[in-house]
N, C-alpha and C positions, 0 to 999 in steps of 0.2 A: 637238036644239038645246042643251040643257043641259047636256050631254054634252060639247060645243063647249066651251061656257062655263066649263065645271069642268075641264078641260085646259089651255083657257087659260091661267086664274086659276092653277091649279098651277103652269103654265110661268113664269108671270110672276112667283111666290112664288120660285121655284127660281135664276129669273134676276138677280132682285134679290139672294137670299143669295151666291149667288157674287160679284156685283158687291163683296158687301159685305164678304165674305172678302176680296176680292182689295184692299181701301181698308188705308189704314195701320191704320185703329180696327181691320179685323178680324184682319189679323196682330197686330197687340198683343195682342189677345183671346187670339188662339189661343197665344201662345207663352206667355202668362198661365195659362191653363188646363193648357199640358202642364207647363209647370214646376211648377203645383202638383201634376195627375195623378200626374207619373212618380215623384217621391217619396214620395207618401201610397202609391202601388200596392207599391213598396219597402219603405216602413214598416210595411205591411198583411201584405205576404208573409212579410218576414225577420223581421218582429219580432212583432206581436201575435198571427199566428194560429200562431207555436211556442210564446207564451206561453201561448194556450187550450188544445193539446194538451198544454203541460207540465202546467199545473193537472189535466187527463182523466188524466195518466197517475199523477199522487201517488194516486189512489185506484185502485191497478192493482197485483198482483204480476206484476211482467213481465221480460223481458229486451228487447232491443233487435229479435231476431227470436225466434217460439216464440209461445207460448201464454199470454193474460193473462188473469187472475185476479182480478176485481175483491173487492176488499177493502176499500172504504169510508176509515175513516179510522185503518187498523191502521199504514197509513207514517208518517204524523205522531206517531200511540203512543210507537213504536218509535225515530223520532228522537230524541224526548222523552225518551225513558227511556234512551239509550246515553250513559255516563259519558264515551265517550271524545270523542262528539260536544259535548255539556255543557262538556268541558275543552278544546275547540281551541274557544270563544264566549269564554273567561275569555283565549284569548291577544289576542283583540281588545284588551283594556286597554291590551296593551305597544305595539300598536300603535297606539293611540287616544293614548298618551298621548306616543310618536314624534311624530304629526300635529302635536300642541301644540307640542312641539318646533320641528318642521320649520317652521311658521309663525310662528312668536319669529323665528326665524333670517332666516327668509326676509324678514320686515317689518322687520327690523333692517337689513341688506344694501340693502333695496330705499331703504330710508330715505336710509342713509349715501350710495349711489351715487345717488340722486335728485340730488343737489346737486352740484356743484363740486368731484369727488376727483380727484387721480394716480392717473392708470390705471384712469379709472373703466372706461371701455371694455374694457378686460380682463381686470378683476376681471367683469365681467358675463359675457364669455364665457365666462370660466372656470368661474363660479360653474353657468351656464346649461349647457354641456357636457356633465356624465352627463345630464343628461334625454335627449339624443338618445341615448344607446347602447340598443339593445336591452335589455329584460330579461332574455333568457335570456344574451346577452354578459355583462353585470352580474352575473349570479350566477356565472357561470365566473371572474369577475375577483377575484370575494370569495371563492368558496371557494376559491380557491389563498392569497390575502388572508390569510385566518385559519388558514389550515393549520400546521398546529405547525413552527415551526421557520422559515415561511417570513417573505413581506414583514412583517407587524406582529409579529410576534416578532423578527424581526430590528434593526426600527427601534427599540423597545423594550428588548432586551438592550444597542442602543449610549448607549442615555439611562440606561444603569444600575440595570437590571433584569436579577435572574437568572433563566433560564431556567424553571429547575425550581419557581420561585414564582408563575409565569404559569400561567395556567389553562388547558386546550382549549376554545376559544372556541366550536368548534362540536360540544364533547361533552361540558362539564358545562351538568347543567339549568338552574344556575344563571344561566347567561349567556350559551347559548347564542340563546337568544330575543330577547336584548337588541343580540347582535351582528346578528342578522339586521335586527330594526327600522334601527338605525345605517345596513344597506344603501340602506332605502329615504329613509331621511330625506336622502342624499346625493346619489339620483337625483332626488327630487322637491323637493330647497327650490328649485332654479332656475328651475322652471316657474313656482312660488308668486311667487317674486321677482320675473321679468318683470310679472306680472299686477299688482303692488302694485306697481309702477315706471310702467308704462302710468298706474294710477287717480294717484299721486302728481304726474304729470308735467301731469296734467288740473284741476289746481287752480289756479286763480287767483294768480300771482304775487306781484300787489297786495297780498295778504291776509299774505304774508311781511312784506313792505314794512313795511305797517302795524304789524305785530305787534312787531316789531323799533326801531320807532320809538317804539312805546310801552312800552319794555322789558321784551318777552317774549323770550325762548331758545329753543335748538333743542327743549328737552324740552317749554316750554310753547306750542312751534307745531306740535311733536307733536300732543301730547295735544289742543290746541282745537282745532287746523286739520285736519292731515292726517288726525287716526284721525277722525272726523267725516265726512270729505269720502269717504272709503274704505270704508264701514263696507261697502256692497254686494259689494266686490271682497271685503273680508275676511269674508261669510256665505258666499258663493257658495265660494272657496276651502275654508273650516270646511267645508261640504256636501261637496265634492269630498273631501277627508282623513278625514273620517268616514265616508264609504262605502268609499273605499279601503282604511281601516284594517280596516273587516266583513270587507272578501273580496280581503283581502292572499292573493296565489297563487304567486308567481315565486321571492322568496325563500325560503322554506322547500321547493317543487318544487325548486330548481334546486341550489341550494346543501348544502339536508341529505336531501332527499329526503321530509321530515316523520318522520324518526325522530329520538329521543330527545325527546320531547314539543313537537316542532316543526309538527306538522300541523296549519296553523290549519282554518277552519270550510269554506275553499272547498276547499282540497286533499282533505279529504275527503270531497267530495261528488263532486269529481274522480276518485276513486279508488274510490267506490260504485258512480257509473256508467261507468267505462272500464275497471276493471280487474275488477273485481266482479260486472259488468252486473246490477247492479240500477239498474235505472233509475227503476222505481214508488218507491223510498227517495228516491233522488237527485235527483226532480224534489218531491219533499216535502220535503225541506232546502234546494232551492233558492228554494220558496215562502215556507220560513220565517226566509229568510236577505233574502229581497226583504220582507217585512213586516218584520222587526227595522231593514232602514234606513230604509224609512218613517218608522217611532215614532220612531227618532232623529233624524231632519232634518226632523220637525214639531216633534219637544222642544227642539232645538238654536235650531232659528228662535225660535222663541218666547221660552225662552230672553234671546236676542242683541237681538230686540223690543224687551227688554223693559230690558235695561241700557241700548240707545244708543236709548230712547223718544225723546230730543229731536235726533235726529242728521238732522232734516229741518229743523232753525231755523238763522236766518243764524248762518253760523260764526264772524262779524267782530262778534255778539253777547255769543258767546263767550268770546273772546279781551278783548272790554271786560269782561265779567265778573268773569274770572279777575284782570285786571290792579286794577279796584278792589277785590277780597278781598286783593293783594299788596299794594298800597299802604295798607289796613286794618291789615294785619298790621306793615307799618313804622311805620307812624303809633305802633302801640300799643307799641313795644321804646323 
């Protein structure tokens, strides 16, 4: 008889869950659950557990297939101690300091097209345009670009420039690294730009209005308005440019190949493990390539904190601020 009873009670437990599947709450449910599932199982596969075997294999002399060698912590030594690795972390600067560039440019642009230009619409496209090309397109287009003799020496020698006083752009040390950055800064200010046009375009109108009325300028609706209202768009970007600039790769692969002291920090971790096959090195410079942009986008934030502290107070506070320190200032002439 119990027996009976607990069959029942099962059937009836079982009967109910399907009813309850089949109600609208349980398809929500369920299509709730797989949409989180199917990308955490994605995220879980692709990404974190190649991360744990990369960390297993930094302590490994190995090759991709063969016989490995645990070695402790002689790959990081070894990282540490190669000049040549040392000197492609020092070309990070030239591109760290491209990034700064690239986002002057891009806040400037986004600013000026924010508002009421001629041809705003296609100053944006334009500007926006190399982001879509490929990168390995883009380095085919520059290094014919810089190639002696060709497009920019050509446009150059018409502006009255001679030849033989131009540099090879992509084989004196001097400036061959500078022309590289220049690539990236012209693929990437258009992305930058959208993003600072989107937050610009998100600001309260009113706030113009007002500013204008009480005789502020573009530079002082700048500075109290828009860089204020923006600041998330402009860390998150900085974030994005500072990692980028760590493990710039396309340029120097594409273009110089990383000869003549072009190979920054990624390509040659690229070339430890695919042409090299050392992988147990390769996946220890990849580790200490992933810790170095950590330090820097917690230094960076903190940092950014730490100048725009009040960039959470009304901005229409602001802007009376500023205008009673300008009226101060006429008062006193």
């Amino acid at each position: 008889m119990s027996n009976l009873n607990t069959t029942a009670s099962k059937g009836g437990i079982l009967s109910r869950l399907i009813k309850w599947l089949r109600s609208g709450k349980g398809q929500r449910c369920i299509i709730m659950i797989t949409f989180m599932t199917v990308p955490l199982l994605l995220l879980i596969g692709f990404t974190y557990l190649p991360f744990f075997k990369m960390f297993e294999f930094s302590f490994f002399n190995m090759k991709y297939i063969g016989e490995r060698k645990f070695i402790g912590l002689d790959n990081y030594r070894d990282v540490l101690a190669d000049k040549e690795v040392m000197n492609s972390l020092m070309l990070a600067v030239y591109y760290l300091i491209g990034s700064f560039i690239q986002l002057a440019l891009a806040l400037y642009f986004a600013t000026m097209l924010s508002f009421k230009t001629k041809g705003g619409s296609f100053f944006k496209g334009t500007i926006f345009f190399p982001y879509l090309i490929s990168g390995i397109a883009m380095g085919f287009i520059f290094k014919f670009f810089y190639t002696r003799g060709f497009v920019f020496d050509t446009v150059l020698t018409r502006l009255g420039f001679e030849l033989e006083n131009l540099p090879y752009w992509l084989r004196d040390k001097g400036i061959n690294n500078v022309s590289l950055v220049a690539t990236s800064v012209w693929k990437y200010m258009g992305q930058n730009m959208v993003l600072f046009i989107g937050a610009i375009m998100s600001v309260d109108k009113e706030l113009y209005e007002s500013a204008s009325l009480d005789g502020a300028n573009r530079w002082h609706q700048f500075r109290y308005i828009i860089l204020p209202s923006i600041s998330t768009i402009i860390v998150l970007n900085m974030i994005l440019s500072i990692t980028g600039s760590l493990s710039a790769f396309e340029p120097p692969y594409v273009i110089t190949g990383g000869t003549r002291g072009t190979a920054t920090f990624f390509l040659l971790m690229h070339n430890m493990a695919h042409r090299h096959q050392k992988v147990g090195k390769a996946s220890a410079m990849a580790l200490i390539l992933f810790s170095l942009i950590i330090i820097v986008t917690i230094a960076q934030k903190l940092i950014f904190k730490y100048v725009f502290s009040d960039s959470n107070e009304d901005v229409s506070k602001k802007t009376a601020r500023m205008l009673r320190k300008q009226r101060a200032k006429e008062a006193m002439r």
